[in-house]
Biopython code that builds the backbone (N, CA, C, O; Angstrom):
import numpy as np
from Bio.PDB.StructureBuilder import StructureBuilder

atoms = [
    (1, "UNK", "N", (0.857, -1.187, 0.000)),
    (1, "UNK", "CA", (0.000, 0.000, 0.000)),
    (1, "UNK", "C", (0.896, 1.240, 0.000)),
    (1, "UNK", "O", (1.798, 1.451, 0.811)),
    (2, "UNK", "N", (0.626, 1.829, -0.752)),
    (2, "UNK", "CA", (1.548, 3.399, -0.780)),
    (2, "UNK", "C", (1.300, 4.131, 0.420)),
    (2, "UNK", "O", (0.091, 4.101, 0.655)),
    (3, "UNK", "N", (1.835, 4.675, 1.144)),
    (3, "UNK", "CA", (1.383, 5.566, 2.282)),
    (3, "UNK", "C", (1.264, 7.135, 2.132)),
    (3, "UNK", "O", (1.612, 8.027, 2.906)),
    (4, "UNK", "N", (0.712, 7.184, 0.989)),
    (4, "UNK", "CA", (0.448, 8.239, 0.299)),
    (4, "UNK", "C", (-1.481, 8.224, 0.670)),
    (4, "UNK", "O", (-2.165, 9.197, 0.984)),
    (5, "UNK", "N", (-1.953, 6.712, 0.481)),
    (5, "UNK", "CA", (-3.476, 6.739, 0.108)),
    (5, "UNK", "C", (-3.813, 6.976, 1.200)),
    (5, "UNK", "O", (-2.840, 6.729, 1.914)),
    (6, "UNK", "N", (-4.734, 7.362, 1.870)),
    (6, "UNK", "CA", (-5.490, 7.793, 2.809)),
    (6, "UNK", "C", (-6.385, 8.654, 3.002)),
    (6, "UNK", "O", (-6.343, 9.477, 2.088)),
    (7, "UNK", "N", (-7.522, 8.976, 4.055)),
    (7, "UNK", "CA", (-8.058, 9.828, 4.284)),
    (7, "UNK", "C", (-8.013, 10.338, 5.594)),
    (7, "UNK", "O", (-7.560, 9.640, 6.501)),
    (8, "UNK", "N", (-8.612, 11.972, 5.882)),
    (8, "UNK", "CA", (-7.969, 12.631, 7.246)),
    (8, "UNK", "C", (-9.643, 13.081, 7.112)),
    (8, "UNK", "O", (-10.340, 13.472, 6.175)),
    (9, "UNK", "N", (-9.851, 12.844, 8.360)),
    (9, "UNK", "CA", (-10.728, 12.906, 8.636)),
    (9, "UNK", "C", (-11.311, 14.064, 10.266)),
    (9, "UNK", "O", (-11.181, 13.605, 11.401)),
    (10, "UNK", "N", (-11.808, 15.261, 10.062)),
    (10, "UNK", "CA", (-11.621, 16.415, 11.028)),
    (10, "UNK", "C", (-12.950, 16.729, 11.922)),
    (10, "UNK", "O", (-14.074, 16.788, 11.423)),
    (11, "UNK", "N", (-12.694, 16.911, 13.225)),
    (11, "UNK", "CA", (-14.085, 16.312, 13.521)),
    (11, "UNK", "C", (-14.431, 18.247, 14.003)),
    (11, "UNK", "O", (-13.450, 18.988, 14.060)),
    (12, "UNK", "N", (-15.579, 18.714, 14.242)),
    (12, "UNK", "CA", (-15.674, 19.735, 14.478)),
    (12, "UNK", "C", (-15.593, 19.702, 15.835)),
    (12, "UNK", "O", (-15.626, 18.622, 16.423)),
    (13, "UNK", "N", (-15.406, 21.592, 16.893)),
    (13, "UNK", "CA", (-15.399, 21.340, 18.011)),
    (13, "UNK", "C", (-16.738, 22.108, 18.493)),
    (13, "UNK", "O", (-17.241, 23.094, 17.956)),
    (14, "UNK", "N", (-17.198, 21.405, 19.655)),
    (14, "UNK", "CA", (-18.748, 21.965, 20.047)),
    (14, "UNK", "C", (-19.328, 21.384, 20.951)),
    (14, "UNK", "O", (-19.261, 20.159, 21.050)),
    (15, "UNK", "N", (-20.224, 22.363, 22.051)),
    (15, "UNK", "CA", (-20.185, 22.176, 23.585)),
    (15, "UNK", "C", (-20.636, 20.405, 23.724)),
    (15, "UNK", "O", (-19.960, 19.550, 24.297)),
    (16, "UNK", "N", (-21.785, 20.222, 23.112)),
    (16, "UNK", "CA", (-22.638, 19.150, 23.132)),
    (16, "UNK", "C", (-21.673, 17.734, 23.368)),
    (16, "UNK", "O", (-22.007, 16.812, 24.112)),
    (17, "UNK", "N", (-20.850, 17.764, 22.847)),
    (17, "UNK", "CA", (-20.054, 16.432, 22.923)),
    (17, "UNK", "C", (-18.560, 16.330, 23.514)),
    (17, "UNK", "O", (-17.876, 15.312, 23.625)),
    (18, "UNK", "N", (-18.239, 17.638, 23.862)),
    (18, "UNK", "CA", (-17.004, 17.512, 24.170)),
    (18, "UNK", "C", (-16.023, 17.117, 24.996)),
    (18, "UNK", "O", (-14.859, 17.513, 24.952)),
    (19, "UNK", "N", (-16.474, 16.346, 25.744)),
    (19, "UNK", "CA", (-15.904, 15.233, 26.470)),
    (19, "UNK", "C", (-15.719, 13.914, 25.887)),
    (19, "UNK", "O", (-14.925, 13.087, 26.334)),
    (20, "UNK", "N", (-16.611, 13.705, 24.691)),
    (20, "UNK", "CA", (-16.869, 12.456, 23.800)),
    (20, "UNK", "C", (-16.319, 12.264, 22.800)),
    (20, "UNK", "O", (-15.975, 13.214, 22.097)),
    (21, "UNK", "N", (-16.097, 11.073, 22.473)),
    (21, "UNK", "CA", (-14.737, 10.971, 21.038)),
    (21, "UNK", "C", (-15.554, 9.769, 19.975)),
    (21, "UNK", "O", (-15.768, 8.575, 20.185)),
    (22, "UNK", "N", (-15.802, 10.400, 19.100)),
    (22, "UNK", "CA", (-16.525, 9.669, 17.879)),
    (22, "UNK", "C", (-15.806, 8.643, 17.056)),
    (22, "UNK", "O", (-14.768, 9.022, 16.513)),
    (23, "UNK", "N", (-16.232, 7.277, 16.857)),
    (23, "UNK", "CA", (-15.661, 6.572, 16.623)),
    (23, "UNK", "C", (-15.782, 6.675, 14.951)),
    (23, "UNK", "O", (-16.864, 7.039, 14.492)),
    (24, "UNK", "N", (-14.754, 6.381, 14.101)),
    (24, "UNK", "CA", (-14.883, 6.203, 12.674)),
    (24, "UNK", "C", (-15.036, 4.701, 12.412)),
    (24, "UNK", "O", (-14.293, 3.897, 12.976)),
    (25, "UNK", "N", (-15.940, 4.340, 11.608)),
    (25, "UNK", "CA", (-16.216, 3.231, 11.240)),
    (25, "UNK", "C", (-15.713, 3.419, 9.437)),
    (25, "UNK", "O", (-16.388, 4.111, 8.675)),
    (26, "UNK", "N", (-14.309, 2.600, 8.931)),
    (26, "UNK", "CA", (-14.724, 2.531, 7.457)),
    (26, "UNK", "C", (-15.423, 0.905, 7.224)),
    (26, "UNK", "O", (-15.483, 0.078, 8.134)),
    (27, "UNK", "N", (-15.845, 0.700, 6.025)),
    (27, "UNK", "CA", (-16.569, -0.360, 5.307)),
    (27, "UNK", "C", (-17.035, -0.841, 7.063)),
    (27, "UNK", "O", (-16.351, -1.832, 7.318)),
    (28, "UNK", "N", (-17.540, -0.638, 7.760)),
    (28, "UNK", "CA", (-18.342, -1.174, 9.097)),
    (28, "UNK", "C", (-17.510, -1.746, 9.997)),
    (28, "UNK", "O", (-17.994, -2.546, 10.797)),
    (29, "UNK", "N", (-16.178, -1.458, 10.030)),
    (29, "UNK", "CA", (-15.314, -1.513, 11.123)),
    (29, "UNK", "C", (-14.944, -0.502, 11.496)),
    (29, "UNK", "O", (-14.869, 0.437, 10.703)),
    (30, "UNK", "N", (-14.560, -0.345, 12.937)),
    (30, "UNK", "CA", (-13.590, 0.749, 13.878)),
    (30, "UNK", "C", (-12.403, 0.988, 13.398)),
    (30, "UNK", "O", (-11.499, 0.178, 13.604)),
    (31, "UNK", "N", (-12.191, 2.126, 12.682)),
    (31, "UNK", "CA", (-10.763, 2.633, 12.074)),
    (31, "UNK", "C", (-9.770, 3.672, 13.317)),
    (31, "UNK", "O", (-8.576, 3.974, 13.323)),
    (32, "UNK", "N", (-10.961, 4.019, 14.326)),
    (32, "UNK", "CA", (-10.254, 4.697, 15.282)),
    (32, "UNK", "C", (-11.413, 5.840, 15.511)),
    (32, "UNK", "O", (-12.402, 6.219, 14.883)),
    (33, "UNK", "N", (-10.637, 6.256, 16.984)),
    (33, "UNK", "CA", (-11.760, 7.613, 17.445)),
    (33, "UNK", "C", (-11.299, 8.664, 17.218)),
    (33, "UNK", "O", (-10.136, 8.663, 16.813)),
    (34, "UNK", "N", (-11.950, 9.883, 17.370)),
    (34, "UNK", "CA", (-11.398, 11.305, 17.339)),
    (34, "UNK", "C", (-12.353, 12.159, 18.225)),
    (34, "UNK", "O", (-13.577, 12.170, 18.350)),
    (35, "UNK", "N", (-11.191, 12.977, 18.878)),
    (35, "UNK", "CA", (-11.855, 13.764, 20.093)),
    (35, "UNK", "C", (-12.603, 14.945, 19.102)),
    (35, "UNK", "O", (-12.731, 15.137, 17.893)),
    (36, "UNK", "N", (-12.992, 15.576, 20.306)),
    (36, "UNK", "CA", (-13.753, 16.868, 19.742)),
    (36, "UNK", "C", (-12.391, 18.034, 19.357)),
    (36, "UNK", "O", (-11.567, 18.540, 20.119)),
    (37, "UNK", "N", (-12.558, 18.169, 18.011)),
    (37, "UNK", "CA", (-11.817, 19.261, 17.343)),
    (37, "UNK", "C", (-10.547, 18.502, 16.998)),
    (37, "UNK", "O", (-9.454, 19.040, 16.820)),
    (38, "UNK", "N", (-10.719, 17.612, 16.946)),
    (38, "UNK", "CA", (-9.337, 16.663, 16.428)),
    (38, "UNK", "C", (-9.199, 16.406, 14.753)),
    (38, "UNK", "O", (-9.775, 16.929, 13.799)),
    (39, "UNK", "N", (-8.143, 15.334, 14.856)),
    (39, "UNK", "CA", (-8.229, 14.980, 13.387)),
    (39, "UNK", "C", (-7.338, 13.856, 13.424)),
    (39, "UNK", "O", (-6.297, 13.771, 14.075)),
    (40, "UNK", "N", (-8.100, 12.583, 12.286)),
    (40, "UNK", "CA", (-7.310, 11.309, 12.547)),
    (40, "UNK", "C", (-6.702, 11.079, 10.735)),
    (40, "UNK", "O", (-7.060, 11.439, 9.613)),
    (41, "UNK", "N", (-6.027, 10.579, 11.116)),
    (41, "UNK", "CA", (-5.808, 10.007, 9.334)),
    (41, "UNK", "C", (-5.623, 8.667, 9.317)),
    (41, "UNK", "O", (-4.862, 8.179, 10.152)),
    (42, "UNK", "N", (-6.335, 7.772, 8.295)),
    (42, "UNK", "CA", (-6.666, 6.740, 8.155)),
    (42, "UNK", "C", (-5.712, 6.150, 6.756)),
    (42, "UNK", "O", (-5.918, 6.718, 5.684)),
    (43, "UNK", "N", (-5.036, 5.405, 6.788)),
    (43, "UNK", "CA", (-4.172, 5.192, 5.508)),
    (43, "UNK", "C", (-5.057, 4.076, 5.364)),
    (43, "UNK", "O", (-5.116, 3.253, 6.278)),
    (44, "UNK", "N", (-5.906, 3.915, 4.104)),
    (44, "UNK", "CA", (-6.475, 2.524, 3.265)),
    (44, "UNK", "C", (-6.068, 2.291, 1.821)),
    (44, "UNK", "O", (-5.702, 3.200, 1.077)),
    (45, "UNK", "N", (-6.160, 0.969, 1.463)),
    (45, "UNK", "CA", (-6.193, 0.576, 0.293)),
    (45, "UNK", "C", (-7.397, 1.546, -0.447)),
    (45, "UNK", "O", (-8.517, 2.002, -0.217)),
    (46, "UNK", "N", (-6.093, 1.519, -1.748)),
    (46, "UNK", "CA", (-7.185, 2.111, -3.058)),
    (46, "UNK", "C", (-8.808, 1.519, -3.245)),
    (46, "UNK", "O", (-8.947, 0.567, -2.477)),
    (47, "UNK", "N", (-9.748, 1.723, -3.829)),
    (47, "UNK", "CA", (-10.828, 1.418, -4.283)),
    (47, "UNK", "C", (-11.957, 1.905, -3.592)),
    (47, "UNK", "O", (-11.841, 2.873, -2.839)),
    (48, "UNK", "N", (-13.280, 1.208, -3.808)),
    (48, "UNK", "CA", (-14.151, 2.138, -3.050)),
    (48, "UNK", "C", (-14.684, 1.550, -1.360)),
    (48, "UNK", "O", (-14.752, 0.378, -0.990)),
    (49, "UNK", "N", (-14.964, 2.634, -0.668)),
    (49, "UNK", "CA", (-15.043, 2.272, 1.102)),
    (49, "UNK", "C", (-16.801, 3.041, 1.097)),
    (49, "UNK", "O", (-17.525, 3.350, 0.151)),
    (50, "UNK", "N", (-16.915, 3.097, 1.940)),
    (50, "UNK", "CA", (-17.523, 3.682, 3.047)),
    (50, "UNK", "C", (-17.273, 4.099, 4.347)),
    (50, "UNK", "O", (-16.493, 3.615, 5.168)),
    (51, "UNK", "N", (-17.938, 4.946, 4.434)),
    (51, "UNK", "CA", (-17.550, 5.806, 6.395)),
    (51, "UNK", "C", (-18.660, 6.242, 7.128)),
    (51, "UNK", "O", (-19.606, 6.673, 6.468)),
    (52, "UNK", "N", (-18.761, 6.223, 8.434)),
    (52, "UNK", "CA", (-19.648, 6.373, 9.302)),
    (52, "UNK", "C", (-19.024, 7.047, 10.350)),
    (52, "UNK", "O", (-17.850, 6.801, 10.625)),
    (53, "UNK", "N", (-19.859, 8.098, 11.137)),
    (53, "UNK", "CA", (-19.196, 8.423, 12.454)),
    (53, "UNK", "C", (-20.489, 8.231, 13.400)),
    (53, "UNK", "O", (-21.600, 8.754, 13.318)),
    (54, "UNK", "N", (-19.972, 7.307, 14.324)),
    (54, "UNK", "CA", (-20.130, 6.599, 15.693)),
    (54, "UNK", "C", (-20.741, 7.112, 16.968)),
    (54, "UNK", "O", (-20.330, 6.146, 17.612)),
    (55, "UNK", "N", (-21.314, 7.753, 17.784)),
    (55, "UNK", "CA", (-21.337, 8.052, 19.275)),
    (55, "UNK", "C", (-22.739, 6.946, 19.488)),
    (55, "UNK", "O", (-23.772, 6.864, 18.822)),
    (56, "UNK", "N", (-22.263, 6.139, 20.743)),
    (56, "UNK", "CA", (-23.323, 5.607, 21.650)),
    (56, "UNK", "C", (-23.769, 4.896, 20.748)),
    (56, "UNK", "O", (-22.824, 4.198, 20.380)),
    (57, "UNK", "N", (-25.121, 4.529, 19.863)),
    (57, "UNK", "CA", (-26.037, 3.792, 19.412)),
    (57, "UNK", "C", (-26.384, 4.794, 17.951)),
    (57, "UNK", "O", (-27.051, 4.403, 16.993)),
    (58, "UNK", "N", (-25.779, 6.073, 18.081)),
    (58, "UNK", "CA", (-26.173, 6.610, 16.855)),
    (58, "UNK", "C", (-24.954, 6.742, 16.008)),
    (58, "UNK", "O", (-23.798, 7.038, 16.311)),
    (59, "UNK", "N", (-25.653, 6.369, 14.573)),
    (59, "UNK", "CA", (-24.893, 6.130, 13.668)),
    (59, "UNK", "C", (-24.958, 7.210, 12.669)),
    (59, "UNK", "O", (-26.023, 7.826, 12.675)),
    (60, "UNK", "N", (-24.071, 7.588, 11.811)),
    (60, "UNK", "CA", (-24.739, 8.674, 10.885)),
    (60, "UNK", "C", (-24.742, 8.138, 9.675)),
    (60, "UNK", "O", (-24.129, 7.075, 9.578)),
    (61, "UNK", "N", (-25.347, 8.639, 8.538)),
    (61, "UNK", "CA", (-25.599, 7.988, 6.987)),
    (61, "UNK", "C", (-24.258, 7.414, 6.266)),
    (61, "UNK", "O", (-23.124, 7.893, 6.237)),
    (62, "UNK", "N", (-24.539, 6.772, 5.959)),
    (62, "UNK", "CA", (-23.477, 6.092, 5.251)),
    (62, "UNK", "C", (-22.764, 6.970, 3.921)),
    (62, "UNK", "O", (-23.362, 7.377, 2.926)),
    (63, "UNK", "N", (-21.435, 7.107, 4.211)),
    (63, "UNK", "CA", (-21.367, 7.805, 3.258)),
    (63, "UNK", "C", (-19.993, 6.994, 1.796)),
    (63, "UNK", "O", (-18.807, 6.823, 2.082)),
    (64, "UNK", "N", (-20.422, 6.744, 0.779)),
    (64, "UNK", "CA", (-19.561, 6.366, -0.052)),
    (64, "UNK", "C", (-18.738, 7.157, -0.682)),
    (64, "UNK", "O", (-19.024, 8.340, -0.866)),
    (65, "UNK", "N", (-17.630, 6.630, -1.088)),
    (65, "UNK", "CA", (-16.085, 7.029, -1.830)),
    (65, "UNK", "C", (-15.082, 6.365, -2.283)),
    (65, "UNK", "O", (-14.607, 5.393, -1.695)),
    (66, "UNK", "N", (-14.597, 6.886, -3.533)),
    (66, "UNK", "CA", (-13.660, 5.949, -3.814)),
    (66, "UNK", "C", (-12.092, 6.581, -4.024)),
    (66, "UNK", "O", (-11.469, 7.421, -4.673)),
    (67, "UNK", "N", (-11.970, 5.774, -3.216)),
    (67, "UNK", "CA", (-10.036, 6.665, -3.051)),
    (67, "UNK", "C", (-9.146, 5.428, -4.105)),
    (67, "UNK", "O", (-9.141, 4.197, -4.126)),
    (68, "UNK", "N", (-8.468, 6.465, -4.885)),
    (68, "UNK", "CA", (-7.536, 6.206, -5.908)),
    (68, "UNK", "C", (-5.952, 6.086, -5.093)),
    (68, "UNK", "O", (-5.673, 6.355, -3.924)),
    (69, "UNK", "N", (-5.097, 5.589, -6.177)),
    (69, "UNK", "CA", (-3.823, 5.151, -5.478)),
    (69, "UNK", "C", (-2.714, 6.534, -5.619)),
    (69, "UNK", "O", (-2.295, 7.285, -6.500)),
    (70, "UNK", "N", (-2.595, 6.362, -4.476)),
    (70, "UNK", "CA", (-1.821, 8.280, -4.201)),
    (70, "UNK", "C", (-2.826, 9.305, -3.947)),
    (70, "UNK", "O", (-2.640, 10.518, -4.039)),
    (71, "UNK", "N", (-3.769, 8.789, -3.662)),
    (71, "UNK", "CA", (-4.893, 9.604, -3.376)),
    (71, "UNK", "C", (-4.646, 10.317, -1.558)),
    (71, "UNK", "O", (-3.972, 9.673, -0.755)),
    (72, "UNK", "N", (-5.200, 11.467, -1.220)),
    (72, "UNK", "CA", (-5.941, 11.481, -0.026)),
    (72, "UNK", "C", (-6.883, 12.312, 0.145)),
    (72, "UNK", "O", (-6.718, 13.508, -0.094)),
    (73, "UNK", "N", (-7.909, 11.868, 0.540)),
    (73, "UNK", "CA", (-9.083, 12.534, 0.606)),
    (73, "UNK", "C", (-9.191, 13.203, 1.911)),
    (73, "UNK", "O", (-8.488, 12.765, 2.822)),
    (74, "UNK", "N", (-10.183, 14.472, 2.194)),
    (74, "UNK", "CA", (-10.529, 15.053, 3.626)),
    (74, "UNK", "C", (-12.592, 14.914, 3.890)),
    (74, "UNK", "O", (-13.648, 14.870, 3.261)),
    (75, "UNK", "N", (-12.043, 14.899, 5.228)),
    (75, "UNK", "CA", (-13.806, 14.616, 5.822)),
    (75, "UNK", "C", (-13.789, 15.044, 6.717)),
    (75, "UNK", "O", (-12.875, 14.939, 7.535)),
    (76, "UNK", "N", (-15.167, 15.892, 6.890)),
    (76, "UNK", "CA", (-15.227, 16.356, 8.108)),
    (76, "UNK", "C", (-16.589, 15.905, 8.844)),
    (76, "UNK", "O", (-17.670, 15.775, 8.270)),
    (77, "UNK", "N", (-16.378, 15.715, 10.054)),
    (77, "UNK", "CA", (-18.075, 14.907, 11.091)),
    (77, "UNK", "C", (-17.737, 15.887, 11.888)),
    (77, "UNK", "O", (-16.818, 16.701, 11.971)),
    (78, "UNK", "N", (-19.076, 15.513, 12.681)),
    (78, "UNK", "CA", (-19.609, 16.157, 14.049)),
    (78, "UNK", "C", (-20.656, 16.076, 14.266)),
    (78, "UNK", "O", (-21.221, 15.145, 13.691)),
    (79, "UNK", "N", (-21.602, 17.051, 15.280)),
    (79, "UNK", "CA", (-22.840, 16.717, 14.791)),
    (79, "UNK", "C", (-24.182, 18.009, 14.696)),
    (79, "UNK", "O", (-23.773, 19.006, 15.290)),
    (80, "UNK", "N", (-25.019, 18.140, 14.362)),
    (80, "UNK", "CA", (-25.730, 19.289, 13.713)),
    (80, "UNK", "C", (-26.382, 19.652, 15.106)),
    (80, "UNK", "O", (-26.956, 20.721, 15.317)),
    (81, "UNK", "N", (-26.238, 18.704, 15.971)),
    (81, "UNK", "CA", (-27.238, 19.420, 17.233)),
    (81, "UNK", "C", (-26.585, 20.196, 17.944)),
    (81, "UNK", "O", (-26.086, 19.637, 18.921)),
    (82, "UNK", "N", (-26.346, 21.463, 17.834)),
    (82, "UNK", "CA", (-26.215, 22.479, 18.393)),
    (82, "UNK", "C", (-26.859, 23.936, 18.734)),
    (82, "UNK", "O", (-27.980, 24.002, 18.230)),
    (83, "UNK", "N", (-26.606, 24.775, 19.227)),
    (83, "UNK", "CA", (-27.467, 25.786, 19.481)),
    (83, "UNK", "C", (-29.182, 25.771, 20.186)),
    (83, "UNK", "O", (-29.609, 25.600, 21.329)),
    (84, "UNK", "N", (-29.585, 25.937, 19.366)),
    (84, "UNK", "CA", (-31.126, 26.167, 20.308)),
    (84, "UNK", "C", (-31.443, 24.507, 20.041)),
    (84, "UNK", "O", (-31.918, 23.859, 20.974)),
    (85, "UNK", "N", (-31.185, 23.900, 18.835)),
    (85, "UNK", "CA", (-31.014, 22.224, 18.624)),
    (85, "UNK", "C", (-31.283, 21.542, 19.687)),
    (85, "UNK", "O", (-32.241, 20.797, 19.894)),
    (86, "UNK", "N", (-29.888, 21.980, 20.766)),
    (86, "UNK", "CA", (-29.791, 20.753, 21.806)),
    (86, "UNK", "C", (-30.813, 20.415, 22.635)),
    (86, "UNK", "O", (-30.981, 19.297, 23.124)),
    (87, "UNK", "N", (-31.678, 21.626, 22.840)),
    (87, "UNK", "CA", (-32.848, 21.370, 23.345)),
    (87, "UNK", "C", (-33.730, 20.019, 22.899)),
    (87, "UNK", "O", (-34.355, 19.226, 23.604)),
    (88, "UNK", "N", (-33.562, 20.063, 21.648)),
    (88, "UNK", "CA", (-34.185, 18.696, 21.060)),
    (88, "UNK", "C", (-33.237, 17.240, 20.620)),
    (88, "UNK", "O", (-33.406, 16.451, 19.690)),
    (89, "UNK", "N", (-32.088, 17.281, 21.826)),
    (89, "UNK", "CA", (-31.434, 16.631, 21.719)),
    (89, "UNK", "C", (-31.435, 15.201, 22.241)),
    (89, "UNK", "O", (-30.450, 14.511, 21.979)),
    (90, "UNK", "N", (-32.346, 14.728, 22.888)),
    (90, "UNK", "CA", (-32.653, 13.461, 23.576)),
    (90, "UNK", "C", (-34.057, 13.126, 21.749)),
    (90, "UNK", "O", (-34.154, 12.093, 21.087)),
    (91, "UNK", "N", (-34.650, 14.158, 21.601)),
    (91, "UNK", "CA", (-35.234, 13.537, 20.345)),
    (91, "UNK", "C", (-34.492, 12.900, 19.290)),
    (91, "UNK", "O", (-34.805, 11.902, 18.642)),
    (92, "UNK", "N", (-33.533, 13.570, 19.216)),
    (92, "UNK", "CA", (-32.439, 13.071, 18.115)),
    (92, "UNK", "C", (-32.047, 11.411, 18.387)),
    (92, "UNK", "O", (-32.192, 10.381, 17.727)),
    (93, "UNK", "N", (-31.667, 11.631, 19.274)),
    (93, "UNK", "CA", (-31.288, 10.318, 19.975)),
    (93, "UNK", "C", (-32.268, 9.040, 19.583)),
    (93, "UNK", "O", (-32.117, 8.215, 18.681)),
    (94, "UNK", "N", (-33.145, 9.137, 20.402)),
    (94, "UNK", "CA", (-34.309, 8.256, 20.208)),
    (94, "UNK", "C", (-35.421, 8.052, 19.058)),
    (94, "UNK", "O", (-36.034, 7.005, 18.850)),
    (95, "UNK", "N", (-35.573, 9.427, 18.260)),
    (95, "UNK", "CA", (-36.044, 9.177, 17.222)),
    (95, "UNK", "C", (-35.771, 8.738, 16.047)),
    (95, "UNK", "O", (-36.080, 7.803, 15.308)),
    (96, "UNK", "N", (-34.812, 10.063, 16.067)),
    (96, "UNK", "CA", (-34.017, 10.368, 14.700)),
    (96, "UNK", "C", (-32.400, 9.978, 14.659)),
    (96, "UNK", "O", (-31.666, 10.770, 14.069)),
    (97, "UNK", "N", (-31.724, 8.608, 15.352)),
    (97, "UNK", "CA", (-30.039, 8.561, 15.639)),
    (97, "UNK", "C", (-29.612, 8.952, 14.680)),
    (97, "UNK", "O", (-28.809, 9.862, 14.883)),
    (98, "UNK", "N", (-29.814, 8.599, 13.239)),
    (98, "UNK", "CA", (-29.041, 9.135, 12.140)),
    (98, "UNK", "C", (-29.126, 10.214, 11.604)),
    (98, "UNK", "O", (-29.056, 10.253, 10.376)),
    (99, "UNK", "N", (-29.272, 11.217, 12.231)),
    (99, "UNK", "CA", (-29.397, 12.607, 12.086)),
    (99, "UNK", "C", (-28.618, 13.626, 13.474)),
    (99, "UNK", "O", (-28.313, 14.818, 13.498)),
    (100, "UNK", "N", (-28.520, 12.774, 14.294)),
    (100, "UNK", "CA", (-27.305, 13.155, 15.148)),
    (100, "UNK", "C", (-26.137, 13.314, 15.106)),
    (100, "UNK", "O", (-25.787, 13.705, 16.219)),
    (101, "UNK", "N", (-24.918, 13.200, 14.139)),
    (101, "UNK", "CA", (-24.166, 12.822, 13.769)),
    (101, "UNK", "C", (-23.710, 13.218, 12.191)),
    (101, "UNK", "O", (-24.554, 12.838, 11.380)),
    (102, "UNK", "N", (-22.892, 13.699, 11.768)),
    (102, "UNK", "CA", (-22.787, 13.554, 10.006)),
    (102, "UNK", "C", (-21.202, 13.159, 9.794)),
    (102, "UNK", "O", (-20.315, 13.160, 10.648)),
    (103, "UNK", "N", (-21.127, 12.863, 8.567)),
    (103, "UNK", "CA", (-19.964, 13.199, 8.067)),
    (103, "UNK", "C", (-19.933, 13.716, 6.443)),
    (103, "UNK", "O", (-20.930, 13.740, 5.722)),
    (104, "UNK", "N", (-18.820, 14.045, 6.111)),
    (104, "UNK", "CA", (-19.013, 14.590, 4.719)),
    (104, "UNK", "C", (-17.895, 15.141, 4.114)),
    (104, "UNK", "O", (-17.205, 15.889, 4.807)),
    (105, "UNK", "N", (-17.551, 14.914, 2.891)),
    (105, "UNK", "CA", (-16.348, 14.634, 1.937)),
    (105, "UNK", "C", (-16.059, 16.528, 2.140)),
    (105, "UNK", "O", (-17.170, 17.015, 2.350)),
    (106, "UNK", "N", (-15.284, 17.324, 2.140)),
    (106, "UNK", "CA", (-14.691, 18.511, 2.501)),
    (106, "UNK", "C", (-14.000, 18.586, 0.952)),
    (106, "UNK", "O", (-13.278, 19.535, 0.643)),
]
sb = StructureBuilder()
sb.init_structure("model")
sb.init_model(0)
sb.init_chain("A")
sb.init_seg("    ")
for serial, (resi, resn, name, xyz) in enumerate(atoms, 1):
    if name == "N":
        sb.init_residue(resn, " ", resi, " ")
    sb.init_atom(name, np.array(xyz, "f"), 0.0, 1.0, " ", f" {name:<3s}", serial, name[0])
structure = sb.get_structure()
């Protein structure tokens, strides 16, 4: 594998979680966590993956990509419940998990 291919992946920083470290899932395994306002880099084989970011029981949408050889791609997660949001933040949870959470190609 070239150690060129990879993706870095940047998590945002924000009150709601910040004690909590979001796990990256590629193709539906644990690639590693990242704190709040961090950033991890993931070296994978070329072709196409998927990625997910992790807290507790909520998962966020699946997101597809295909990383080329010498490639590296950037992503950024976190999650949208913030501001007047958090108030409706136990809804998120229980209703809506995959909407707690995002990630997305940068």
């Amino acid at each position: 594998m070239n150690n060129e291919t990879y993706i870095e992946v940047n998590r945002t920083s924000q009150l709601m979680n910040k004690m909590r470290k979001f796990s990256v899932l590629i193709d539906g395994v644990e690639a590693g966590k990242i704190k709040d306002g961090g950033r991890l880099r993931i070296d994978l084989e070329p072709g196409e993956h998927e990625i997910q970011v992790k807290i507790d029981w909520c998962v966020s949408q699946t997101l597809r990509f295909t990383l080329d050889e010498g490639e590296a791609l950037k992503f950024r997660c976190g999650s949208p419940v913030r501001g007047w949001k958090m108030f409706f933040g136990l809804f998120y949870v229980l209703a809506d998990p995959e909407k707690y959470s995002f990630i997305e190609q940068e």
